[in-house]
N, C-alpha and C positions, 0 to 999 in steps of 0.2 A: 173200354176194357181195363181191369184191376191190370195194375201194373205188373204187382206181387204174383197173381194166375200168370201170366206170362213168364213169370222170370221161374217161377218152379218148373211148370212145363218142362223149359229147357232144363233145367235140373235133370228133370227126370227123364227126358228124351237122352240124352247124353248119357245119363250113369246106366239106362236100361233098368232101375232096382231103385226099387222107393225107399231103403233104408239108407243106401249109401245117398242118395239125392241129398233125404232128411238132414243127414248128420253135416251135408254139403252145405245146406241150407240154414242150420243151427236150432231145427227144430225137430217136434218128433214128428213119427211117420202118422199116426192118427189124421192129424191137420192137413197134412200135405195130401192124401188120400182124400180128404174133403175137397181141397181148394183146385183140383185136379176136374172130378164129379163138376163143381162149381163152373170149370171151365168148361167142359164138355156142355153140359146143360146150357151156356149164356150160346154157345155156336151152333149146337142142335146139330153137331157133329163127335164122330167117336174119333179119340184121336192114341188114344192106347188101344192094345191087348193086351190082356192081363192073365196070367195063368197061376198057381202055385208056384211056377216053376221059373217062370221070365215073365219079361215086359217086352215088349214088341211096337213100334212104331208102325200104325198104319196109315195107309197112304195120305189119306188127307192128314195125319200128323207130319208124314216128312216132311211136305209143303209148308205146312206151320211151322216146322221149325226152323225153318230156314227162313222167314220170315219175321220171325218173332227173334229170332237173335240178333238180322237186322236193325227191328225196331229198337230192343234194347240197348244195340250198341248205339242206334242213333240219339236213343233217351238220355245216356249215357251220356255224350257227346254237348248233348245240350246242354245237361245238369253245369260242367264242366267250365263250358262257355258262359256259361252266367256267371258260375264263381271266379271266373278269369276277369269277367267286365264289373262284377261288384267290388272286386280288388284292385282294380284301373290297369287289367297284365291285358285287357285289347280293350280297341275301338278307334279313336281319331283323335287325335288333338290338333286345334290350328292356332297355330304362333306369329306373331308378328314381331318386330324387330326394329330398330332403328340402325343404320349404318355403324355407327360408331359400335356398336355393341358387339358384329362379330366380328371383333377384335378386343372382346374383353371376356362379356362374360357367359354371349352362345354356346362358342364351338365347345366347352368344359361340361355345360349344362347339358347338352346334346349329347354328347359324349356318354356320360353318364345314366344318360335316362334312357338311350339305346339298348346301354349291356343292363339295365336293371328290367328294363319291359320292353323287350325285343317285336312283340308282337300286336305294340300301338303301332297304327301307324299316324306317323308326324309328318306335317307338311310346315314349312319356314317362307314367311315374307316380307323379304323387306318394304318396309312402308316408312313417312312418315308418320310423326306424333299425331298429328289430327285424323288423320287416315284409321290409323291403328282405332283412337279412342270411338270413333265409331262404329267401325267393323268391331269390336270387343262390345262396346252397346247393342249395336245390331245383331248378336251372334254369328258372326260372319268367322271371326274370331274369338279365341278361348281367353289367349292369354297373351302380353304385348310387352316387350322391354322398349322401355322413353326415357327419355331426361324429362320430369318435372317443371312447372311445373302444370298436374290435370285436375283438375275440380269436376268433378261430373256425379250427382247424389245416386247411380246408379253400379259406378264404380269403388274398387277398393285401390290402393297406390299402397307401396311396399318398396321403402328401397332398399337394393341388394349392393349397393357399389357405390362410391365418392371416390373421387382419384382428383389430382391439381391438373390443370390447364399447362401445356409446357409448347415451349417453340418448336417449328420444324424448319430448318432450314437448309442452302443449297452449301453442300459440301464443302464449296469453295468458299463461301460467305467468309467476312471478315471477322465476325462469333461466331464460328463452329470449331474454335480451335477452344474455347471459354467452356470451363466446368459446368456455369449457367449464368445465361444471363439476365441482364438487370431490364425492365419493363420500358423504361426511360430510354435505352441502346435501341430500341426499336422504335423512336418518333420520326425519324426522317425514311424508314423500309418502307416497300411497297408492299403491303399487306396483300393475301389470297385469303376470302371469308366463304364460307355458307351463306348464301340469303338469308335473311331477317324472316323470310315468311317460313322457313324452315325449323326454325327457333328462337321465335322474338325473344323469350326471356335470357336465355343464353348468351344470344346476339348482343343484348341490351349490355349485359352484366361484363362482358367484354369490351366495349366501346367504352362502358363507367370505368373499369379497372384501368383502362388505357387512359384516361383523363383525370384520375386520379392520380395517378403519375405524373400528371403535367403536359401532355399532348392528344389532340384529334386523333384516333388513327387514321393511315393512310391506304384507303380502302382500293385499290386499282381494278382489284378482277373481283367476281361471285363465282363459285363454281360448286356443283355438287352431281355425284355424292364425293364425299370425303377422298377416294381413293384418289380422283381426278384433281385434288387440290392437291394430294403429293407428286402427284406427274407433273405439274405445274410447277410447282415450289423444285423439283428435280432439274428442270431444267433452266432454272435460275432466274423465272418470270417474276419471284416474289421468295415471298417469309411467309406462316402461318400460325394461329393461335389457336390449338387445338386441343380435347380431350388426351392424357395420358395415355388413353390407349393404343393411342396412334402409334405410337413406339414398337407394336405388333407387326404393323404393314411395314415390311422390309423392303428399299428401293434405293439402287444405285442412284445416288447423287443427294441423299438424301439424310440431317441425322438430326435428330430430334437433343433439345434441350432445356434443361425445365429453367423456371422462372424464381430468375433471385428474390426475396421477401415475399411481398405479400402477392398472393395469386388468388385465385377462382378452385373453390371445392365443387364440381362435376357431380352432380349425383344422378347414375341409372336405378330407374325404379323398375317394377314392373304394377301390371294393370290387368286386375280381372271385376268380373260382375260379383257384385255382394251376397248373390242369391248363396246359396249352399252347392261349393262344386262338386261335382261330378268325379265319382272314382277315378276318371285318367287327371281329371285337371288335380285330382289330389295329390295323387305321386308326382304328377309334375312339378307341383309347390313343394313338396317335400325333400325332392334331388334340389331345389333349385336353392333352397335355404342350409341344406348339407354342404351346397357345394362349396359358396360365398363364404 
C-alpha cells in the first residue's frame, strides 16, 4: 500500500474536511479527493462519507485509522532508526584494549563517545595484543588499542599516544626521594616485569635499554596484568619499568619516577580492518583522534 494514501487518509480522517486536510498536506484538494477514491478502490472498502456538508468516518474507516496511524508512526520510527545507524547514533561497537591503556587513553575516549552517541551500545575487553589482532581480523572485534608493533595486510595501525617508560617504586626505596632516576641506579634492583609472551617487542626494547646502560637486568618475579606488578612493587617485593601511564594507578606504597637520559618512547596505536568502517566504528575514530 502507497505510503502517501495512508498518510492523507489520516489527514483527513482527523481534520473531518478535505480543504483543511489539503492545505495540512500542502497540496490542493483535487488530488487529495483522488488519492482518497485511490484508496478506497485498492481495499474494496468505503471508508468516508461524504456529504456537501461534512465528512464522516465510517466504521471500517475508524478501525483504519487507528491502524494506519500505527503504521505510520511505526514507518516513521524506522525511517529514523536508519538515519540514526547511517550516522553511527546506534548499533554496537566491540573494543578491545590492552591493560596499560585504561590508564591512559580509554577511560577519555569512553567518556566522550558516551555523551556524543549515547544510544551505541559499547562493550570493553581487556585482551591481549595477539588476542585483540585476531578477534579485530575475525570480526569478533571492531576496534583494539596495543602497543606496536602488528603487521597484519588485513589491518590498519594508527598511533594515538607515545609517552616514556618511568620507574615505579616502593615508597621507602632508597630513589623515591630522587627527582628521577638514572637507568644505571637500577643494575643491582630486583626487577617486577610482564612476561616476554605479553610483549616480546616491548620486553625486548627494555632489557636492550637496560644493557645499554651497562647492566643485565635483574628479573625476579613476572606478573600480569599491570595492576598486580604495583601491588608487588607496593609492598617492597621489587622496582618496575613501566609505561607512563602507570602514574594513573594510585596505590599506597607506591610512586612512580621517570627515567634520567635516555628512555624507551611507548607507543599505543589502535587496530581496525582496512575494509571501509561502519557508521559507529566511524564516530568512534573520529572521538578517538579529537580526543589525543
Amino acid at each position: 500500500m502507497d505510503y502517501k494514501l495512508m498518510q492523507s487518509f489520516v489527514a483527513v480522517a482527523e481534520e473531518l474536511h478535505f480543504g483543511r486536510a489539503a492545505a495540512r498536506l500542502h497540496i490542493s484538494q483535487p488530488p487529495l479527493t483522488k488519492q482518497i477514491q485511490q484508496l478506497e478502490q485498492f481495499m474494496s472498502v468505503r471508508l468516508l462519507e461524504r456529504t456537501k456538508r461534512k465528512v464522516e468516518l465510517t466504521p471500517a474507516g475508524r478501525v483504519f485509522l487507528d491502524e494506519a496511524r500505527a503504521v505510520l508512526h511505526q514507518t516513521e520510527q524506522a525511517v529514523e532508526l536508519a538515519r540514526k545507524a547511517d550516522r553511527g547514533e546506534t548499533g554496537h561497537l566491540a573494543v578491545g584494549f590492552i591493560d596499560a591503556a585504561i590508564y591512559s587513553v580509554v577511560p577519555s575516549v569512553v567518556r566522550r563517545f558516551t555523551e556524543h552517541y549515547p544510544e551505541v551500545e559499547l562493550s570493553l575487553t581487556d585482551l591481549r595484543i595477539p588476542n585483540q589482532v585476531r578477534a579485530v581480523v575475525e570480526r569478533q572485534l571492531d576496534i583494539g588499542f596495543i602497543h606496536p608493533p602488528v603487521v597484519h595486510k588485513a589491518l590498519k595501525v594508527e598511533s594515538i599516544l607515545v609517552e616514556p617508560l618511568i620507574v615505579a617504586l616502593p615508597e621507602t626505596h632508597r630513589l623515591a626521594s630522587e627527582a628521577e632516576v638514572p637507568l644505571a641506579d637500577l643494575a643491582s634492583e630486583a626487577l617486577i616485569q610482564f612476561p616476554r609472551s605479553i610483549n616480546p617487542s616491548l620486553y625486548d626494547e627494555i632489557i636492550g635499554l637496560c644493557r645499554s646502560s651497562g647492566f643485565s637486568p635483574r628479573i625476579v618475579r613476572e606478573a600480569t596484568p599491570k595492576q598486580t606488578i604495583i601491588g608487588l612493587v607496593s609492598v617492597g617485593l621489587g622496582v618496575s619499568l613501566l609505561p607512563a601511564c602507570l602514574q594513573n594507578l594510585r596505590r599506597s606504597g607506591v610512586v612512580y619516577r621517570p627515567i634520567q637520559g635516555r628512555s624507551l618512547s611507548i607507543d599505543t596505536s589502535i587496530i581496525y580492518r582496512r575494509e571501509q568502517p561502519s557508521p559507529v566504528l566511524k564516530a568512534f575514530l573520529e572521538i578517538v583522534r579529537e580526543t589525543l
